[in-house]
C-alpha positions as CSV (number, residue, x, y, z in Angstrom):
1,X,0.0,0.0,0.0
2,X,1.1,3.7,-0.6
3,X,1.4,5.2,2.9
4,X,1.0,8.7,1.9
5,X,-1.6,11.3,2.7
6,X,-2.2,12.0,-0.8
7,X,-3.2,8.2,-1.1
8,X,-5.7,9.0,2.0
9,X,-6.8,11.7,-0.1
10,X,-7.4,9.7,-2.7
11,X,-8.8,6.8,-0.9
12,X,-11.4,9.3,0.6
13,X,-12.4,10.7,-2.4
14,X,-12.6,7.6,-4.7
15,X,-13.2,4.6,-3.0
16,X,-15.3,5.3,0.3
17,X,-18.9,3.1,-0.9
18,X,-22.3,4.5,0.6
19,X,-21.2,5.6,3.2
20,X,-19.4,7.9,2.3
21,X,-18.9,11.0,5.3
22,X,-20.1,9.0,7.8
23,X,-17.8,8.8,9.7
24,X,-14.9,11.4,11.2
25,X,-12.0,11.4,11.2
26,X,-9.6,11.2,13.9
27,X,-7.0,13.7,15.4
28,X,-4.2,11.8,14.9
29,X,-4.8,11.8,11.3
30,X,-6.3,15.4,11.1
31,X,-3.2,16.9,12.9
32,X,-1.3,15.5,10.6
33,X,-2.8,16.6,7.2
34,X,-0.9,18.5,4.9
35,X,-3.4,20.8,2.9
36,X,-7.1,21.1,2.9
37,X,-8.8,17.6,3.6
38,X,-12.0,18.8,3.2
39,X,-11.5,19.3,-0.1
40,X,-12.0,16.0,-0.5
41,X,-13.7,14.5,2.3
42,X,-16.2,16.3,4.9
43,X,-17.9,14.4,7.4
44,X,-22.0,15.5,6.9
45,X,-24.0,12.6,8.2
46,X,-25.0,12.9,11.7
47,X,-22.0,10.7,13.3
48,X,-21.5,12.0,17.1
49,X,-18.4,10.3,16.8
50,X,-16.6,12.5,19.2
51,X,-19.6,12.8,22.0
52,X,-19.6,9.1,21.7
53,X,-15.8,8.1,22.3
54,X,-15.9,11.4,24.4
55,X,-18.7,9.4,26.8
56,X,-17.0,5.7,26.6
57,X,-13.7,7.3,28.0
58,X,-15.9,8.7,30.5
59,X,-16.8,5.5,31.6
60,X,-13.5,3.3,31.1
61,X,-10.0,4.2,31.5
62,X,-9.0,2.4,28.6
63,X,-4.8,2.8,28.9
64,X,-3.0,-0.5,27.5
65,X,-6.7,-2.4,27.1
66,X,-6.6,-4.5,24.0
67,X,-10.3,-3.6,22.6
68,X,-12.0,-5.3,19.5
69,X,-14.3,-3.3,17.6
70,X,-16.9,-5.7,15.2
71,X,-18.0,-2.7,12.1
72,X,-15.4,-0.2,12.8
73,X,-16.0,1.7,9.6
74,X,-13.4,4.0,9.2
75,X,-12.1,3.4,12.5
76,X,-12.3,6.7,14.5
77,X,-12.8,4.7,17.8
78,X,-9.6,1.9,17.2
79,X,-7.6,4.8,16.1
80,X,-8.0,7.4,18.9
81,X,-7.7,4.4,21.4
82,X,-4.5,3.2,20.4
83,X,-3.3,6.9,19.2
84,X,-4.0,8.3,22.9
85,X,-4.2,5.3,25.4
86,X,-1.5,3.1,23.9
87,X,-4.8,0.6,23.4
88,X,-3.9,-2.9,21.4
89,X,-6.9,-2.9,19.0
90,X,-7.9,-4.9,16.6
91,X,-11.0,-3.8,14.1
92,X,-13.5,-5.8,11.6
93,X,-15.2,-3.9,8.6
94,X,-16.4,-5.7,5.5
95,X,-16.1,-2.6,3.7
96,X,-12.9,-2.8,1.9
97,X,-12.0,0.8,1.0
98,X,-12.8,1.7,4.8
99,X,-10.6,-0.9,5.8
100,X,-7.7,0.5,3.7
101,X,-8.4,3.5,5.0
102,X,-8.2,2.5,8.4
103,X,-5.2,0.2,7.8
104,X,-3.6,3.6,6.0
105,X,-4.5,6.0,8.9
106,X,-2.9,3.7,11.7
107,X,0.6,3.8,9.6
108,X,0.2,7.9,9.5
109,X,-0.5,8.0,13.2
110,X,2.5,6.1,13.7
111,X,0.3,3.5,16.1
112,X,0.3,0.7,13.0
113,X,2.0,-1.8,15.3
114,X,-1.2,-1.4,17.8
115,X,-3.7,-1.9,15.4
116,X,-4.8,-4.6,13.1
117,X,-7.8,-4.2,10.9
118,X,-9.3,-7.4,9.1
119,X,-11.3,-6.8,5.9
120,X,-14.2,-8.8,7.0
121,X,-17.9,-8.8,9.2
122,X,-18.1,-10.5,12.0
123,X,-20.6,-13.7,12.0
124,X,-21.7,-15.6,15.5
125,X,-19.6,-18.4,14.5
126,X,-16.6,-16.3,14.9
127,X,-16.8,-14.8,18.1
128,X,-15.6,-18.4,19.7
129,X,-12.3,-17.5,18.0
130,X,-11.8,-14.1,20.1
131,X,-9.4,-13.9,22.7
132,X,-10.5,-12.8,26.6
133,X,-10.0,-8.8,25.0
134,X,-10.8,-6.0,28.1
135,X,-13.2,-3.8,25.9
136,X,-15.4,-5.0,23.1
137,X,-17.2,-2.3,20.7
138,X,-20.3,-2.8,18.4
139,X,-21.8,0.6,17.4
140,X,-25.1,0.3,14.8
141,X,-24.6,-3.1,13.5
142,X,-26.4,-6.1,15.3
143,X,-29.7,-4.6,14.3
144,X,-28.8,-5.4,10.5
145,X,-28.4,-9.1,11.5
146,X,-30.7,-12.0,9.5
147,X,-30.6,-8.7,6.7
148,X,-27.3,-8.1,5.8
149,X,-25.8,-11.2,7.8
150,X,-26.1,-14.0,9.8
151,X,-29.6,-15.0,7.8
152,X,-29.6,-18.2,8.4
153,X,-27.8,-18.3,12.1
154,X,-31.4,-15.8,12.7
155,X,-33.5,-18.6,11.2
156,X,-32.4,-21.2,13.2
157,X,-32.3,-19.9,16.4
158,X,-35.9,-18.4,16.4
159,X,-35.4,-14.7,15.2
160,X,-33.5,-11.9,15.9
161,X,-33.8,-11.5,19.7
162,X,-32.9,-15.2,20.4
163,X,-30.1,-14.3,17.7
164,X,-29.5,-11.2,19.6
165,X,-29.0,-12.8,23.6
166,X,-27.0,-15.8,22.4
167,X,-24.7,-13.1,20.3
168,X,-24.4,-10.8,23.7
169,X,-24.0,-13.8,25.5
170,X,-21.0,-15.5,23.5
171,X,-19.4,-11.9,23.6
172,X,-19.8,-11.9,26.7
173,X,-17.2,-14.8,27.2
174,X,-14.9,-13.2,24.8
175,X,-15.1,-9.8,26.6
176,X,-15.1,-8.3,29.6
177,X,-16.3,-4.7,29.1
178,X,-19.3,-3.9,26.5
179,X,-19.6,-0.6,24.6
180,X,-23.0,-1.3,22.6
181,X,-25.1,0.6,20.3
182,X,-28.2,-0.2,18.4
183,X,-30.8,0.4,16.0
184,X,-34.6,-0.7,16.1
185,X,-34.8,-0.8,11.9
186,X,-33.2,-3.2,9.6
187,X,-34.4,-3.2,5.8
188,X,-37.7,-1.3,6.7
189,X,-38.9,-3.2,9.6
190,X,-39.1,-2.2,12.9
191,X,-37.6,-4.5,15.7
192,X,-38.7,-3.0,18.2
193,X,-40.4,1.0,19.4
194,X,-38.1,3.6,19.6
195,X,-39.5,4.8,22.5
196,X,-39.0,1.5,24.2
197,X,-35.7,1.0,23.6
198,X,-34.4,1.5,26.8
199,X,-36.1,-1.3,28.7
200,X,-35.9,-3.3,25.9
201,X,-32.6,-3.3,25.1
202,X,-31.4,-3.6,29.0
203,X,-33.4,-6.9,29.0
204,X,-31.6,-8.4,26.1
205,X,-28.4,-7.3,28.1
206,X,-29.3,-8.7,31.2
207,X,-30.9,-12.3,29.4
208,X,-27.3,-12.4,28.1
209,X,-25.5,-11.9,31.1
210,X,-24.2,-8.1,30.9
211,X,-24.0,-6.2,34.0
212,X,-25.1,-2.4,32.7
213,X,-23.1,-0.1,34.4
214,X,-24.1,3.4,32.2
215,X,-26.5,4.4,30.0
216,X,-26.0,7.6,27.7
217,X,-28.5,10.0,26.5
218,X,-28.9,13.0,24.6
219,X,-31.0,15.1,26.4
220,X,-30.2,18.0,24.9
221,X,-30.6,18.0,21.3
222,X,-28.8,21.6,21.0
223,X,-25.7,20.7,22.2
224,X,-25.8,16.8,21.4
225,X,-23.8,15.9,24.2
226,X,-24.9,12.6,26.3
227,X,-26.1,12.2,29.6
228,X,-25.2,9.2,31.8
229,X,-27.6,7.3,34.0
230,X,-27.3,4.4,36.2
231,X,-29.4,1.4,35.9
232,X,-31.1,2.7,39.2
233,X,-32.5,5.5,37.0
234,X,-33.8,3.6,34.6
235,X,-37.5,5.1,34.9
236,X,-35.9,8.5,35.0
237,X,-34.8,8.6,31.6
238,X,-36.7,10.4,29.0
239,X,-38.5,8.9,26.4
240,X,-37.4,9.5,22.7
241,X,-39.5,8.2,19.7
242,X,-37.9,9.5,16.4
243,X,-39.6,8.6,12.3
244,X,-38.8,9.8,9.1
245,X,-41.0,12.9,7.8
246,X,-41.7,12.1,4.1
247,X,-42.5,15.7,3.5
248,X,-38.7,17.0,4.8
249,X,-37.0,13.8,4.3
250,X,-35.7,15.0,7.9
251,X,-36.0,12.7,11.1
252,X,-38.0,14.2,13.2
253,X,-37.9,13.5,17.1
254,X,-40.4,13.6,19.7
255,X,-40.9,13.6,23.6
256,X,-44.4,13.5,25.3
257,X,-45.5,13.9,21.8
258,X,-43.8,17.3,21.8
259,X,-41.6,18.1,18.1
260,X,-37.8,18.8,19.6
261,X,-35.1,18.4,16.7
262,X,-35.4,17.6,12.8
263,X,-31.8,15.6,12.1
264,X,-30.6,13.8,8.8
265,X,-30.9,10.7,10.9
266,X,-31.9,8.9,13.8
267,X,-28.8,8.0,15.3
268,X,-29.0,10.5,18.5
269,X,-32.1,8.8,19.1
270,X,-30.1,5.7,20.5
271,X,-28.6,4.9,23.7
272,X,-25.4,3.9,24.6
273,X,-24.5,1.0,27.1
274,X,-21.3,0.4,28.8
275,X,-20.9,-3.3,30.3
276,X,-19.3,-5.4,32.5
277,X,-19.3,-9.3,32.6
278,X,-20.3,-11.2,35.7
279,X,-17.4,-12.4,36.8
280,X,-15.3,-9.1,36.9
């Protein structure tokens, strides 16, 4: 591979699939840059990558962990780990241009010796090949299994929440800190309400075996920033329900029925959960 920033420019302009500006990029690489980067790539979904790793290191001091992150896209949350907490990572994304990118970035920052990126998903079978890591990551992807993966592994089990508590619970073997994520729509269908998510989710969590230490929030949909609650709080946390407005093409959010924010996407909508296995 060419290790040069004008092969990351390149890469980023050229190659980086649907979707494209998802995903930031880190300040290892951004510091860095010679030249305008946003000339040729601008992060303009709605990402919160920085409020999100912001929040998990809020949680976890992560120094020297070795961390495995399953759909690590361009891998903001490997590369900041390893770049400012010495973390061993190791990162899975099926996405091939994402995963030269990532691959690219880590021998820029100078951290390519702490992290390994594999051009491939992650399927249930797998996980029984990890090694005991301190922190695993999943952000926005085990909604889209019996869709995009794992069809038949869905099938046979009973359907995506049996899928769901056996995949928490094999991780949960592998791993003994959870930083989880997750959606409540794959290919149309709704898994689940939005607005029970919270409940919902902490019962797939808890049928698996997690202990929940945290739960983030946005509360505040001006400043974006999450809020942490215990699992003592549970009934204390507000209710979000979010759906697509055909007319604005905008996702519009809602709480006690009440309109507060119109984003590109549902994503601040979701929780985060930070995890600890029994036995630790």
């Amino acid at each position: 591979m060419d290790y040069t920033f004008e092969n990351l420019k390149k890469l980023l302009k050229e190659e980086c699939g649907r979707f494209s500006h998802y995903q930031e990029l880190p300040p290892c690489v951004e510091n860095k840059i010679e030249g305008r980067i946003s000339d040729v790539y601008t992060q303009s979904q709605l990402s919160l990558d920085e409020l999100r790793y912001d929040w998990l290191v809020q949680q976890v001091q992560p120094e020297g962990m070795s961390v495995v992150e399953i759909g690590s896209n361009l891998g903001y949350f490997v590369l900041r780990l390893s770049s400012e907490y010495d973390a061993m990572v190791e990162a899975y994304e099926p996405v091939s241009s994402y995963a030269k990118v990532t691959t690219l970035m880590a021998q820029l920052c100078g951290v390519n010796e702490r992290v390994l990126c594999h051009n491939r998903g992650v399927i249930k079978s797998d996980l029984v090949d990890f090694l005991d890591n301190d922190l695993i990551i999943t952000l926005n992807v085990l909604h889209h299994a019996g869709i995009e993966y794992d069809c038949k592994a869905v099938i046979e089990i009973g359907g995506w929440e049996n899928y769901i508590v056996d995949y928490l619970s094999i991780l949960k073997n592998n791993g003994k800190r959870l930083f989880l994520q997750m959606g409540n729509i794959s290919s149309g269908d709704r898994l689940f309400p939005m607005e029970e998510s919270v409940p919902y989710v902490y019962s797939l969590l808890k049928k698996s075996g997690w202990i929940v230490q945290s739960i983030g929030l946005i509360e505040d949909f001006k400043s974006m920033e999450y809020s942490t609650y215990g699992v003592d709080c549970l009934n204390d946390i507000p209710v979000t329900s979010c759906s697509r407005n055909a007319s604005t093409g905008m996702v519009d959010y809602f709480r006690n029925g009440v309109l507060c924010a119109s984003l590109y996407t549902g994503l601040a909508a979701r929780p985060l959960w930070y995890c600890v296995r029994k036995d630790e």
